[in-house]
Legacy VTK file of the C-alpha trace (Angstrom):
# vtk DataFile Version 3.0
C-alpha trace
ASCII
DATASET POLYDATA
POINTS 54 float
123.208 106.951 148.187
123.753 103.312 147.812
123.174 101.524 151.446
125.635 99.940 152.761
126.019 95.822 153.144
126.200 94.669 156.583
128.229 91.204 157.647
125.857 88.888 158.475
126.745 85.191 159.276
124.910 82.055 159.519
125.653 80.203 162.481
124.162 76.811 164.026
122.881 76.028 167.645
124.176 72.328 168.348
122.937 70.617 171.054
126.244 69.245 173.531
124.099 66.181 174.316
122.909 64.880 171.304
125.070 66.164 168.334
122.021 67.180 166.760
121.398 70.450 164.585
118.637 72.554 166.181
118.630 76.170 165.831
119.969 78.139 162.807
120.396 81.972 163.828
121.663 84.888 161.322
124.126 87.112 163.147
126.718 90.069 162.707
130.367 88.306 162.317
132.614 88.588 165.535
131.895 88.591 168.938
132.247 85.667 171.334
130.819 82.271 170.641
127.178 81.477 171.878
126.370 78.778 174.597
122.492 78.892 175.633
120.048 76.774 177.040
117.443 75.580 174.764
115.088 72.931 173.712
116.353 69.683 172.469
113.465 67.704 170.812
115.042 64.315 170.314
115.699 64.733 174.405
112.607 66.375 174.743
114.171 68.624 177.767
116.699 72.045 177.867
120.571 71.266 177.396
123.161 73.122 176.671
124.036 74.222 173.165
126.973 75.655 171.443
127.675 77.981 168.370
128.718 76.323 165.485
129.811 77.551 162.073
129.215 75.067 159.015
LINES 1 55
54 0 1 2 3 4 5 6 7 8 9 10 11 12 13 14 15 16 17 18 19 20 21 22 23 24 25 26 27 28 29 30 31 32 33 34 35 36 37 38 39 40 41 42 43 44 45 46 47 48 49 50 51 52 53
């Protein structure tokens, strides 16, 4: 038996602040959109950052 392919998506963490890029996470398609607090190095402090797909 063959396995089956799961949906995987590529999404990016962008920080609300700074525009920049950050994070880039792999994860199953659907759901709601991500907002988390994480590390911003060109602010050097934790802001706010949003899912976004390229």
């Amino acid at each position: 038996m063959a396995k089956s392919k799961k949906k995987v998506e590529t999404v990016f963490l962008v920080c609300e602040e700074s525009g920049d890029y950050n994070y880039v996470l792999r994860r199953k398609t659907g759901g709601e959109k991500l907002k988390l607090m994480k590390y911003c190095p060109r602010l050097r402090k934790h802001t706010m950052h949003a899912e976004k797909k390229k």
